[in-house]
Backbone as ProteinMPNN parsed JSONL, in Angstrom:
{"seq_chain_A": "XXXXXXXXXXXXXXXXXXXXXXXXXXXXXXXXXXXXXXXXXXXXXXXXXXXXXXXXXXXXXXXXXXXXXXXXXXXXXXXXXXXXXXXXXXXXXXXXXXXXXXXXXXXXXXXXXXXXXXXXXXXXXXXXXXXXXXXXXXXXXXXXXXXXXXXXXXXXXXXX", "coords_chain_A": {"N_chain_A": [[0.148, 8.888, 15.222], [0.262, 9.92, 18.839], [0.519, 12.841, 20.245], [1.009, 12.399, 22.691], [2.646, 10.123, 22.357], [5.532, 7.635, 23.733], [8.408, 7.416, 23.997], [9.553, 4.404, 24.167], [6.993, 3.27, 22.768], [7.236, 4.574, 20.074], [9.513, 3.262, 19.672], [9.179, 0.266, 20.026], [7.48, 0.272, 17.873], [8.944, 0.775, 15.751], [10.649, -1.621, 15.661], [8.777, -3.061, 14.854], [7.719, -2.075, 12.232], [10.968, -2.614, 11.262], [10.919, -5.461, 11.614], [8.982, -6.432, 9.739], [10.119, -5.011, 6.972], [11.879, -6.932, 6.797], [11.045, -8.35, 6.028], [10.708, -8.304, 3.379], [11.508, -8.224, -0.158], [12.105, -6.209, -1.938], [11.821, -3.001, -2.349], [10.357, -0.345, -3.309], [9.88, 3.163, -4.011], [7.843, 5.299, -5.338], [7.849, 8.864, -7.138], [8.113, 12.07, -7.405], [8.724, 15.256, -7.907], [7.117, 16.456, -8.695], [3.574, 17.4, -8.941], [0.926, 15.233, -10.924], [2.379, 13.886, -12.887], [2.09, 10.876, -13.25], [2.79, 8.989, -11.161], [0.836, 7.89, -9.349], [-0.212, 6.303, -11.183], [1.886, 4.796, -12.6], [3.225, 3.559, -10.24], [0.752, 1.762, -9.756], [0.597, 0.256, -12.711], [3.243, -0.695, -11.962], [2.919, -2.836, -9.566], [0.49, -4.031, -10.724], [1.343, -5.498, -12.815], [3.556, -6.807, -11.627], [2.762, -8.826, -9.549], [1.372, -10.263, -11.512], [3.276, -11.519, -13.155], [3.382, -13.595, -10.687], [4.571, -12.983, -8.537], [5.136, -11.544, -4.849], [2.916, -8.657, -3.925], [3.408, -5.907, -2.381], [1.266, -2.793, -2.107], [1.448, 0.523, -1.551], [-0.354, 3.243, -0.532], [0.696, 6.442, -0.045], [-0.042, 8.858, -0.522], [-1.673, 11.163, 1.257], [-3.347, 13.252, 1.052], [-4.044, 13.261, -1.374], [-5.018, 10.496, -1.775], [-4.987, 8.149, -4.74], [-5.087, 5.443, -5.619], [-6.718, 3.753, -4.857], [-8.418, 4.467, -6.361], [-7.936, 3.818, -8.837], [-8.206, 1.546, -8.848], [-10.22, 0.632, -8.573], [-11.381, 0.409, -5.926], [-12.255, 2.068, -4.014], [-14.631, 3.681, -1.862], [-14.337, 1.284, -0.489], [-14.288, -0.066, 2.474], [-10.857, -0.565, 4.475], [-10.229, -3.551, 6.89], [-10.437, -3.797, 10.076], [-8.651, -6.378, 12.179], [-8.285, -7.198, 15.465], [-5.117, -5.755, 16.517], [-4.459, -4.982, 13.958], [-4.183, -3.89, 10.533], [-5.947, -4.656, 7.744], [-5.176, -5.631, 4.818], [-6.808, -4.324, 1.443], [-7.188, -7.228, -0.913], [-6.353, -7.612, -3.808], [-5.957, -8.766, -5.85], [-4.669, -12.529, -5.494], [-1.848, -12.162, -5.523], [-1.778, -9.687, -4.846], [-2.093, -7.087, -2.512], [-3.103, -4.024, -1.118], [-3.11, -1.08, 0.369], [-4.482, 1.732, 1.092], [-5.279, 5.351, 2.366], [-7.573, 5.886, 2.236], [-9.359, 3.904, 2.23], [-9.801, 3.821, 5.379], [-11.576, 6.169, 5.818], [-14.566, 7.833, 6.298], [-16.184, 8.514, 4.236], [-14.674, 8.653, 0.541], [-13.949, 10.738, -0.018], [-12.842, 12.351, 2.402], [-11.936, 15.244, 2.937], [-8.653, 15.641, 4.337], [-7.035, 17.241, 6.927], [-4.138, 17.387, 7.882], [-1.302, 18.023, 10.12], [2.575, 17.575, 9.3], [3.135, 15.662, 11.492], [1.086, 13.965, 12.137], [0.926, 12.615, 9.705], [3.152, 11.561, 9.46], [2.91, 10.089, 11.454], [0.722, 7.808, 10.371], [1.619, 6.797, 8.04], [3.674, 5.269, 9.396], [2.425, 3.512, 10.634], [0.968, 2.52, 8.857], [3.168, 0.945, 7.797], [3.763, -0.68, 10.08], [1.583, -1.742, 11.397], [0.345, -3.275, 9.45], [-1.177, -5.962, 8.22], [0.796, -7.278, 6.063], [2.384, -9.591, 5.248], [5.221, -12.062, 3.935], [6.29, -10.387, 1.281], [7.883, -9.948, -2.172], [8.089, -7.64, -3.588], [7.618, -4.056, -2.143], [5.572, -1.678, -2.987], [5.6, 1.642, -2.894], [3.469, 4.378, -3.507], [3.831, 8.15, -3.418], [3.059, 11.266, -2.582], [3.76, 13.872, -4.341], [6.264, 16.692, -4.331], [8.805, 16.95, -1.89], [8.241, 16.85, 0.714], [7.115, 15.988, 3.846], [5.67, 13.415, 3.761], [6.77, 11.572, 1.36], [9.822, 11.874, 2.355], [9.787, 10.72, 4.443], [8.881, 8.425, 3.954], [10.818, 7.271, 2.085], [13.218, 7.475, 4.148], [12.429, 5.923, 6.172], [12.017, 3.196, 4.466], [15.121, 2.596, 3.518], [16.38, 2.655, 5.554], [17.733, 5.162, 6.499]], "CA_chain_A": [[1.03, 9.106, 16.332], [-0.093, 10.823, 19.362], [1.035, 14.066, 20.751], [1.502, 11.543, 23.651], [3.699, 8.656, 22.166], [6.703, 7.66, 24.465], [9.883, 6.909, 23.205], [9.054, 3.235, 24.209], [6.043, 3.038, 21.845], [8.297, 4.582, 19.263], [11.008, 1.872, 19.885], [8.405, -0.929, 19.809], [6.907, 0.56, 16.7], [10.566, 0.806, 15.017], [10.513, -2.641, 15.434], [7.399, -3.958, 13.65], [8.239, -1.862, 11.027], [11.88, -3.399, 10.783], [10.692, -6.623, 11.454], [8.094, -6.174, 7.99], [10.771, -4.621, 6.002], [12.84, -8.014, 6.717], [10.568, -9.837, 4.768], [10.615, -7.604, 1.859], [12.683, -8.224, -0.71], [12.412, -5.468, -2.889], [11.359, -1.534, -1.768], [10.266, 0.674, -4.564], [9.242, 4.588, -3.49], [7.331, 6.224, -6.814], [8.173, 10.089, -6.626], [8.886, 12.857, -8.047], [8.553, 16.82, -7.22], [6.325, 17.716, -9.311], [2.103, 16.668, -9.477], [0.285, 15.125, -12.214], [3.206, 13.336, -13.801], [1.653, 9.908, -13.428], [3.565, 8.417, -10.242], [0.434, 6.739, -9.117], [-0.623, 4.947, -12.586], [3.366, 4.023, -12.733], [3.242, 2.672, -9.402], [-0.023, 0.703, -9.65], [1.018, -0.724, -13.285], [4.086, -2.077, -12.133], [2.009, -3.476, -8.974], [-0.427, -5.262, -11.178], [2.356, -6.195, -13.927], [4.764, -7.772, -11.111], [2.064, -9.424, -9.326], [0.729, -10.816, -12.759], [4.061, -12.281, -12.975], [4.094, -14.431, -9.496], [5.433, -12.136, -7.235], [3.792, -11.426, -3.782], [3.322, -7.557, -4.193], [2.282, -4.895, -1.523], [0.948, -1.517, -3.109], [1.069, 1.52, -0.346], [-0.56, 4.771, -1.412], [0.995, 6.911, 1.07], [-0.587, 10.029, -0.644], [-2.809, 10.943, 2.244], [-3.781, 14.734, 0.836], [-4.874, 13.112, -2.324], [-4.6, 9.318, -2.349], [-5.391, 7.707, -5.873], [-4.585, 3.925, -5.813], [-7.807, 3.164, -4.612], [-9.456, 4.851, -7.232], [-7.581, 3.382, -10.094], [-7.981, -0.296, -9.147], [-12.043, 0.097, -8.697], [-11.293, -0.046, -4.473], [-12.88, 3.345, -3.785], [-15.195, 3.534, -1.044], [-14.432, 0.196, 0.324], [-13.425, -0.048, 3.696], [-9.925, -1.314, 4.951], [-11.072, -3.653, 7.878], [-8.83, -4.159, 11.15], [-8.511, -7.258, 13.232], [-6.956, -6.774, 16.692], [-4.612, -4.245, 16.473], [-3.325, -5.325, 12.436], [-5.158, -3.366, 9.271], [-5.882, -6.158, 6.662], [-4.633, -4.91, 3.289], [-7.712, -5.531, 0.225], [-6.696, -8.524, -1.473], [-6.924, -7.018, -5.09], [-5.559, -10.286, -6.286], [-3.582, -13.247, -4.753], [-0.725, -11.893, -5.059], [-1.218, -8.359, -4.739], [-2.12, -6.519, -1.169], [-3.34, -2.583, -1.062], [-3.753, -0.239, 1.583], [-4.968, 3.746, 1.137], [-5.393, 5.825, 3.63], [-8.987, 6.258, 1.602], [-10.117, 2.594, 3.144], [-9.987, 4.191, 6.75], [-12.28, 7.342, 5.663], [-15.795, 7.434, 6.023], [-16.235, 8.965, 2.844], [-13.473, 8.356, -0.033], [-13.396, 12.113, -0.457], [-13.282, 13.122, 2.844], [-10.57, 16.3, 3.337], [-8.246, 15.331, 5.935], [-6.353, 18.142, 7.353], [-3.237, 16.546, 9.041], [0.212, 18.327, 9.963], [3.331, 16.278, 9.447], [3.542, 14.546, 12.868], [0.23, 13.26, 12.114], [1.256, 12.556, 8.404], [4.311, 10.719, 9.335], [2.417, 8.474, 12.038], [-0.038, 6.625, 9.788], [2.784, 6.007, 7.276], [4.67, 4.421, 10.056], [1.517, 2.531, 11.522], [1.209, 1.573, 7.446], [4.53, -0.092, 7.691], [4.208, -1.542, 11.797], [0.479, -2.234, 11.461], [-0.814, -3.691, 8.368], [-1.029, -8.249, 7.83], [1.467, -7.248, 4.542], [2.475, -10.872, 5.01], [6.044, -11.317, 3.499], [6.219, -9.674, 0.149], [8.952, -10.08, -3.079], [7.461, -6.439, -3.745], [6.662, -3.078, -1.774], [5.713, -0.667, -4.305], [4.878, 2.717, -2.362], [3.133, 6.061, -4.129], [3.957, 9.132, -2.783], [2.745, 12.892, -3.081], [4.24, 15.039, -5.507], [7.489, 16.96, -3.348], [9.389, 16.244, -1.0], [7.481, 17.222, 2.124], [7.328, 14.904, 5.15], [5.242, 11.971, 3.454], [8.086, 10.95, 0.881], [10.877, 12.217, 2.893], [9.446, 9.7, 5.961], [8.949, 6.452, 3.633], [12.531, 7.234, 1.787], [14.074, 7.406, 4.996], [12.442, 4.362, 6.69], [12.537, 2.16, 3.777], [16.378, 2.837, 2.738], [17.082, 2.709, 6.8], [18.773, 5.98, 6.458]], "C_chain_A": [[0.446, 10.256, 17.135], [0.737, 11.724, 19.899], [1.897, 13.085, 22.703], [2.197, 10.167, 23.807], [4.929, 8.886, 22.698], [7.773, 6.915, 23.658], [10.068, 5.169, 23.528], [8.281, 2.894, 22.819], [6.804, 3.632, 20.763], [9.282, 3.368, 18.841], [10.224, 0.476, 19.441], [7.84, -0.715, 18.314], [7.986, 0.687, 15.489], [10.749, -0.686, 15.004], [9.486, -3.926, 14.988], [7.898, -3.505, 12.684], [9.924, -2.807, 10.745], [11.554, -4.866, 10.871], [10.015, -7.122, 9.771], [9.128, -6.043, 7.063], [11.676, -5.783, 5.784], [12.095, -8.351, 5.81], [10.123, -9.227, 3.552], [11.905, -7.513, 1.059], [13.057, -6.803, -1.454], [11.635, -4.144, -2.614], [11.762, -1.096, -2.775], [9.276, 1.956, -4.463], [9.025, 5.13, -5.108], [7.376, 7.723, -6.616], [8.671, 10.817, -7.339], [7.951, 14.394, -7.179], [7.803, 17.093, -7.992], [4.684, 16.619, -9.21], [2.009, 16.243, -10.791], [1.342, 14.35, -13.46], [2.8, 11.627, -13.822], [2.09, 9.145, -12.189], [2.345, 7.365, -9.966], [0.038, 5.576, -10.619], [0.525, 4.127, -12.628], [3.046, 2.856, -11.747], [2.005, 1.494, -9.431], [-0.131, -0.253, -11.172], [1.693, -1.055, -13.006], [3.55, -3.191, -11.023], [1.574, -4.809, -9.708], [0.656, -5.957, -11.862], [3.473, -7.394, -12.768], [4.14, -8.983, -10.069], [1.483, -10.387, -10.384], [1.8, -11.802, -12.955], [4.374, -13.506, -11.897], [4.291, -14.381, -8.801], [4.225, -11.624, -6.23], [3.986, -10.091, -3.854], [2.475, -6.971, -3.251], [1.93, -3.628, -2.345], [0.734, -0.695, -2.125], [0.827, 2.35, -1.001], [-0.546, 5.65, -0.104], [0.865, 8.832, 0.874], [-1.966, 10.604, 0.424], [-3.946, 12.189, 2.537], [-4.652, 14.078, -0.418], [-4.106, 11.371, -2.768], [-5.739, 8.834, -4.062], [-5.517, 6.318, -6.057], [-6.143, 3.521, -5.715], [-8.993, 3.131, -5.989], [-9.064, 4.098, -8.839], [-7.778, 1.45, -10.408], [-9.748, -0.877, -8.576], [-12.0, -0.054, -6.737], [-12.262, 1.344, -3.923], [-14.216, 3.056, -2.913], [-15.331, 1.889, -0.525], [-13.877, 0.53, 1.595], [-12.226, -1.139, 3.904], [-10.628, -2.2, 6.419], [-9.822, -3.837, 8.948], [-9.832, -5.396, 12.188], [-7.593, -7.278, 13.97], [-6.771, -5.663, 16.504], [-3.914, -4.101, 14.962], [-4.97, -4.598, 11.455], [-4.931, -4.632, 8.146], [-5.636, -5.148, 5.247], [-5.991, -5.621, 2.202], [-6.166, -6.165, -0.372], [-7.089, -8.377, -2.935], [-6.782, -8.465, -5.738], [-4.71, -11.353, -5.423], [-2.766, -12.888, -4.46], [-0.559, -10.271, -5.115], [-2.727, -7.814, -3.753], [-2.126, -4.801, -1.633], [-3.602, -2.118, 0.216], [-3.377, 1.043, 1.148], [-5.372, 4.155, 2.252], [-6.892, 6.107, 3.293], [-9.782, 5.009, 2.383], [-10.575, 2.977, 4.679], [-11.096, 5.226, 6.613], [-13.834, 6.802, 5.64], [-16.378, 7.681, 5.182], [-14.99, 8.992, 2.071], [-13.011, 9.406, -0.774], [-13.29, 13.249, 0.815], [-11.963, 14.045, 2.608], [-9.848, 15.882, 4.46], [-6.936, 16.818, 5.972], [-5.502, 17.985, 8.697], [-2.048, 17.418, 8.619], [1.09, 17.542, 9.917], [3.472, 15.618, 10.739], [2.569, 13.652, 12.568], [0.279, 12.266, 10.703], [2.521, 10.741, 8.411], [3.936, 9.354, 10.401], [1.572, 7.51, 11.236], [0.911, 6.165, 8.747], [3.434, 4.754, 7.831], [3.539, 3.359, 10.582], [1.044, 1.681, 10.086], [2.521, 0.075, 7.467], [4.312, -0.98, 8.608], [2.712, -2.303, 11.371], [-0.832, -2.972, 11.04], [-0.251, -5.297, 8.173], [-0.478, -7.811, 6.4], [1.437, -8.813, 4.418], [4.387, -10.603, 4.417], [5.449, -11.243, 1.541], [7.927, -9.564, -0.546], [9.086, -8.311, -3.436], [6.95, -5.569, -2.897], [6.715, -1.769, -2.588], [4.637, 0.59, -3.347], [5.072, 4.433, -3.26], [3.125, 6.732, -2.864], [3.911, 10.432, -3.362], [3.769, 13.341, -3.436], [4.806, 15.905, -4.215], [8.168, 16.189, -2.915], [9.06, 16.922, 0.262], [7.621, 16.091, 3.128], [7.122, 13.26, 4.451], [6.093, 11.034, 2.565], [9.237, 10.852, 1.317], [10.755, 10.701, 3.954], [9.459, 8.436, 5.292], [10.41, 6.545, 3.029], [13.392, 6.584, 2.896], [13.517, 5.816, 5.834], [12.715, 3.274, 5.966], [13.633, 1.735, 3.82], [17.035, 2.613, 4.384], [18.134, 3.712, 7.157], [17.842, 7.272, 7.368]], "O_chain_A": [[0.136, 11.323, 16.607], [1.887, 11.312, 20.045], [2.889, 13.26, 23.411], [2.327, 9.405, 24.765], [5.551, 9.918, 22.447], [7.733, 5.983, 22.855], [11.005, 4.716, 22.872], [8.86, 2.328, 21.891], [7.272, 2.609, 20.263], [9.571, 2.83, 17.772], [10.687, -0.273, 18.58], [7.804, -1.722, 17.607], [7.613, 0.674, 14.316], [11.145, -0.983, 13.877], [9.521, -5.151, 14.877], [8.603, -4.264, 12.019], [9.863, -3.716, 9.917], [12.079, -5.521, 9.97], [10.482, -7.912, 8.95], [9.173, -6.944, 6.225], [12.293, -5.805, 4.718], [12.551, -8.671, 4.711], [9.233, -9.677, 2.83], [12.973, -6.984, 1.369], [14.216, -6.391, -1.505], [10.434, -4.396, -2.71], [12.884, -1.174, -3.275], [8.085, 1.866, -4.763], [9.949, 5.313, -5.901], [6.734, 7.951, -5.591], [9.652, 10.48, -8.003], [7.056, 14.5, -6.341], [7.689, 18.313, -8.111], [4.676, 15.398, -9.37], [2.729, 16.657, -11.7], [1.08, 14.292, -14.662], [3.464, 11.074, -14.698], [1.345, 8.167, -12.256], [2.54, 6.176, -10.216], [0.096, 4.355, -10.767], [0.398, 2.904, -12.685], [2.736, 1.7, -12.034], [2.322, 0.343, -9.129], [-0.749, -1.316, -11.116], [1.706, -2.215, -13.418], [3.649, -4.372, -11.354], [1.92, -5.982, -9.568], [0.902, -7.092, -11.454], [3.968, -8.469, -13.104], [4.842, -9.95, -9.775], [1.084, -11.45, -9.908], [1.434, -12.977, -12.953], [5.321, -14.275, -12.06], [4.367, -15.322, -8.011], [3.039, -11.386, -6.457], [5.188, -9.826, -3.874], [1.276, -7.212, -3.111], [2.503, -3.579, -3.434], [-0.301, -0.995, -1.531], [1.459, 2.549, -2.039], [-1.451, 5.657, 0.73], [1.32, 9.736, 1.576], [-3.138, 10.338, 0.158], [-4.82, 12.331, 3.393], [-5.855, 14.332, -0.484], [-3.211, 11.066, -3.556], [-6.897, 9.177, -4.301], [-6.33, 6.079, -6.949], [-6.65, 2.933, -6.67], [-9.858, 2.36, -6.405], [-9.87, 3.926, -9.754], [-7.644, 0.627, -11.313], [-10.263, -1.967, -8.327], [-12.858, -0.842, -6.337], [-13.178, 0.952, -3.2], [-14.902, 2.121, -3.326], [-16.423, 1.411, -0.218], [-13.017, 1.404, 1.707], [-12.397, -2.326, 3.628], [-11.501, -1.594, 7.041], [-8.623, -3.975, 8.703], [-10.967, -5.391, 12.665], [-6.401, -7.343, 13.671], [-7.555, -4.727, 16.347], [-3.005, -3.298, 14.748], [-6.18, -4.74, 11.626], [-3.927, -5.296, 7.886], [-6.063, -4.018, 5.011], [-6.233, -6.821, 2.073], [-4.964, -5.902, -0.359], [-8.096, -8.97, -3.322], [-7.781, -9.11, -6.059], [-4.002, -10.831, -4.562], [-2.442, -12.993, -3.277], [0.496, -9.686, -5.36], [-3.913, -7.995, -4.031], [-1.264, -4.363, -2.395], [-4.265, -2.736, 1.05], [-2.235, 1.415, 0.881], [-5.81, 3.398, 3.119], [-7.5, 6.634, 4.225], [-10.764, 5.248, 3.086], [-11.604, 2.49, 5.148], [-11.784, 5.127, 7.628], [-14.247, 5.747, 5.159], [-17.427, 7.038, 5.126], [-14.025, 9.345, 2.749], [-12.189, 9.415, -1.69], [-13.481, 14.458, 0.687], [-10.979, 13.519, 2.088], [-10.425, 15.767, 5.541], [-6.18, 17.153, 5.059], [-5.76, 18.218, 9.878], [-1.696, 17.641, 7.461], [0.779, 16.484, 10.462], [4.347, 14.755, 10.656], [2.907, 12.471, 12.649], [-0.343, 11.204, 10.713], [2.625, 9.653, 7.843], [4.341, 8.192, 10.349], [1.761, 6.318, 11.479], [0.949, 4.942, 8.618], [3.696, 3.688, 7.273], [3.985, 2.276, 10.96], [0.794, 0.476, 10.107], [2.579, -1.133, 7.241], [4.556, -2.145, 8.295], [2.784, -3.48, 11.019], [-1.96, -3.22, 11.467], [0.921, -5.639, 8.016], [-1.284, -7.964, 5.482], [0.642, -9.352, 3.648], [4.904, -9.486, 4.405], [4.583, -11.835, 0.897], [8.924, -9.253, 0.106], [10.208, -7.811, -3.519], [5.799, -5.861, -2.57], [7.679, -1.026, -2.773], [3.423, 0.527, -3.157], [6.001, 5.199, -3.516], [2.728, 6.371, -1.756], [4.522, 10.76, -4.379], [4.788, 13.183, -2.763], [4.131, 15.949, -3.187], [8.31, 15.012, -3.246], [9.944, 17.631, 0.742], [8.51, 15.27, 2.902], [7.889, 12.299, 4.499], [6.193, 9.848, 2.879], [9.926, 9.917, 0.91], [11.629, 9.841, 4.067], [9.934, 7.437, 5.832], [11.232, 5.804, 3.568], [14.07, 5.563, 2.781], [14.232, 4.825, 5.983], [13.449, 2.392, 6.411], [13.712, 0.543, 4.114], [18.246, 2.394, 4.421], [19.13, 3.465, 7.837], [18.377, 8.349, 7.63]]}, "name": "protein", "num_of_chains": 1, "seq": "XXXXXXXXXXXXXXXXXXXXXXXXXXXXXXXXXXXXXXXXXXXXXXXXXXXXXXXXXXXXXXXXXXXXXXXXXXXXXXXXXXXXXXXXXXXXXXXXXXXXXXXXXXXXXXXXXXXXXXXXXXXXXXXXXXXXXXXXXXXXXXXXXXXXXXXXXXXXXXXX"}
């Protein structure tokens, strides 16, 4: 999100995202306040486990200080690719869809040094801008607190 997004492009972008979230049945935010307690391994076994089952499953790693997902499912320095204006999610399996903010990087360690405005737009361009497809499953990791990046998918998911 730029320093120059109009409350239009907002509005239009509020509505991709709600449009996406229609076709999700089931929103599941991984989280807790404290680091190092496992949130992403949680979140990317139940991923694989509910995908393994049948289910069409998205996997967001909306850790964007220190995403992990990538790294745990062998994705690590791949690139996310974009067609048009839509980010294609890897295709870890049939039924299970990833996107890290590590796929966009030109290195899968670079440092990114983003304040929350900037924090809270690629979340939201996660939600508006990525071919999820619909999904039975969105299973999103999130950094350790409650700082902007959990606070921002809580609140959009839950529509509160």
């Amino acid at each position: 999100m730029s320093c120059n997004t109009t409350d239009h492009e907002l509005e239009a972008q509020d509505r991709k995202i709600n449009r996406f979230l229609q076709n999700v049945d089931h929103k599941m935010v991984v989280m807790s306040g404290k680091g190092g307690v496992g949130k992403s391994t949680v979140a990317t076994n139940l991923a694989v486990f509910l995908s393994s089952q049948g289910y069409q499953v998205g996997l967001l790693d909306v850790d964007v200080h220190g995403p992990s997902i990538a790294g745990l499912l062998g994705l690590t320095g791949l690139k996310l690719n974009i067609i048009g204006d839509q980010i294609q999610p890897y295709h870890y399996t049939d039924n299970l869809k990833v996107v890290s903010i590590q796929g966009l990087l030109d290195q899968p360690d670079t440092p990114l040094i983003w304040r929350g405005p900037v924090k809270i737009g690629i979340i939201r361009q996660f939600l508006a801008d990525v071919n999820w497809g619909p999904l039975d499953f969105l299973i999103i990791d999130s950094p350790p607190g409650t700082g902007d990046e959990p606070l921002t998918v809580a609140q959009t998911v839950s529509g509160c």
